[in-house]
C-alpha positions as CSV (number, residue, x, y, z in Angstrom):
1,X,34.1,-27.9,-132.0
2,X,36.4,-30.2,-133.7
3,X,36.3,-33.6,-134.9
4,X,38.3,-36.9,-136.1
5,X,36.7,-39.2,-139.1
6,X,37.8,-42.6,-138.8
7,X,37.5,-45.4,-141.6
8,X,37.8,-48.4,-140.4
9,X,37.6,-51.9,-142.2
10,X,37.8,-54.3,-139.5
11,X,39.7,-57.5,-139.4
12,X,37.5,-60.7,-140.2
13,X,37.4,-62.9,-137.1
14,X,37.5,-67.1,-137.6
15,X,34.1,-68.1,-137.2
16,X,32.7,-64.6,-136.9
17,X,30.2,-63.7,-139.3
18,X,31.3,-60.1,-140.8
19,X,29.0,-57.4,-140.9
20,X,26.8,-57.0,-144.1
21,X,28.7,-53.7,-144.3
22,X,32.1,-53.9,-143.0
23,X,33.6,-50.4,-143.4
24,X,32.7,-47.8,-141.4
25,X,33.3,-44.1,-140.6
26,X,33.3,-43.3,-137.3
27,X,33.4,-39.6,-135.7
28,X,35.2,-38.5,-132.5
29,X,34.9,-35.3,-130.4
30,X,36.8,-35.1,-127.3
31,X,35.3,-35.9,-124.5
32,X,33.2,-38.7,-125.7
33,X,33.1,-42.5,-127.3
34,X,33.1,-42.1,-131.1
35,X,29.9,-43.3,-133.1
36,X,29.8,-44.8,-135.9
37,X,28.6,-42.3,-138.9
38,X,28.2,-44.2,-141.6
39,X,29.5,-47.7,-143.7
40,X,31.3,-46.9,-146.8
41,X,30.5,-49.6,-149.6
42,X,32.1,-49.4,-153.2
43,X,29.7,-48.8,-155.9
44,X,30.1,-50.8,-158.9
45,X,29.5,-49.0,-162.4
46,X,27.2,-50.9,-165.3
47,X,29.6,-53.6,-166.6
48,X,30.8,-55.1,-162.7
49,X,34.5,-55.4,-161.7
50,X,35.7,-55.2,-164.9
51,X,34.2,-51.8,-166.2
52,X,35.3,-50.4,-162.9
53,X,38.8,-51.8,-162.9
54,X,39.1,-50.1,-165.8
55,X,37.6,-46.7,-164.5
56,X,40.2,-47.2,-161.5
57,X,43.4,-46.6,-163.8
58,X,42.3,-43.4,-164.5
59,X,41.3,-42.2,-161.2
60,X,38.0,-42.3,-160.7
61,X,35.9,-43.7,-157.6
62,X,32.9,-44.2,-157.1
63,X,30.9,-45.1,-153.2
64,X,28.2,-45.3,-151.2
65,X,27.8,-44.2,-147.6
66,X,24.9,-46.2,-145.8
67,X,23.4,-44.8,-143.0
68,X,23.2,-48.5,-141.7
69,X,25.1,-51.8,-142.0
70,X,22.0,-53.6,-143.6
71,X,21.9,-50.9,-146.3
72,X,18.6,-49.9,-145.2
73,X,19.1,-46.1,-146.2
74,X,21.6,-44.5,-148.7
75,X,23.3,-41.7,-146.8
76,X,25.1,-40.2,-150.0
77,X,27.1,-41.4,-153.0
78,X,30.7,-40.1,-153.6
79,X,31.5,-39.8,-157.3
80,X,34.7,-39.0,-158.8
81,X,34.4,-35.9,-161.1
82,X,37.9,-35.4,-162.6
83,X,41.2,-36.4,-161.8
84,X,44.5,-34.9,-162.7
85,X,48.1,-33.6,-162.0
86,X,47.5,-34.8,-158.5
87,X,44.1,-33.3,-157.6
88,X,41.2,-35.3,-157.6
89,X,37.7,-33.7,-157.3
90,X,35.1,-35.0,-156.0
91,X,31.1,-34.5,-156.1
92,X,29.0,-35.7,-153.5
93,X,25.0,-36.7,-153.7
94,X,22.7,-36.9,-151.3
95,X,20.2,-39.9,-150.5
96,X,18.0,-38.6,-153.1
97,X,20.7,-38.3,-155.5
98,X,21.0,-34.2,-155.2
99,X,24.0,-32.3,-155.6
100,X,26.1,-31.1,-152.6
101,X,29.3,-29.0,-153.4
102,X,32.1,-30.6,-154.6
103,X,35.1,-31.1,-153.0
104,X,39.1,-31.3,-154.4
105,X,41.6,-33.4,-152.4
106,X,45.4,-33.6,-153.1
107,X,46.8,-37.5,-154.3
């Protein structure tokens, strides 16, 4: 069976309050509606926006997939590892904070 992973960050709507959690990764296998999977939040490191705006010029990412909007449960974190000559590689944790593999994508 194959699948399409959507993220989506939805356009705010005048008088609409946004969701606590407005991006969200939806998954699609034909025939079927697609369902939401999870809501992708950035993670900020120790020192706020300007520790990671910092930490962005080099690559590296760090987020967290919420199983929820409300952030009631951590689905995983995604963690930059390294980054270089147009790889980056990526390590994924689970809710717990275990390690999964880790996973290289092309820039």
């Amino acid at each position: 069976m194959a699948g399409i992973l959507t993220m989506s960050h939805p356009r705010r709507q005048e008088g609409v309050a946004p969701e606590p959690v407005a991006r969200k990764i939806d998954f699609f296998v034909k025939p079927g509606p697609s369902r939401t999977v999870a809501h992708v939040e950035r993670e900020l490191p120790p020192g706020g926006v300007p520790a990671y705006l910092a930490a962005r010029g080099s690559g590296a990412r760090s987020f967290v997939l919420w199983a929820d909007e409300y952030r009631g449960a951590r689905a995983a974190t995604v963690v930059t590892v390294s980054c270089g000559k147009g790889t980056s590689v990526y390590q994924v944790l689970g809710a717990q904070g275990s390690c999964a593999p880790s996973y290289a994508r092309r820039r």
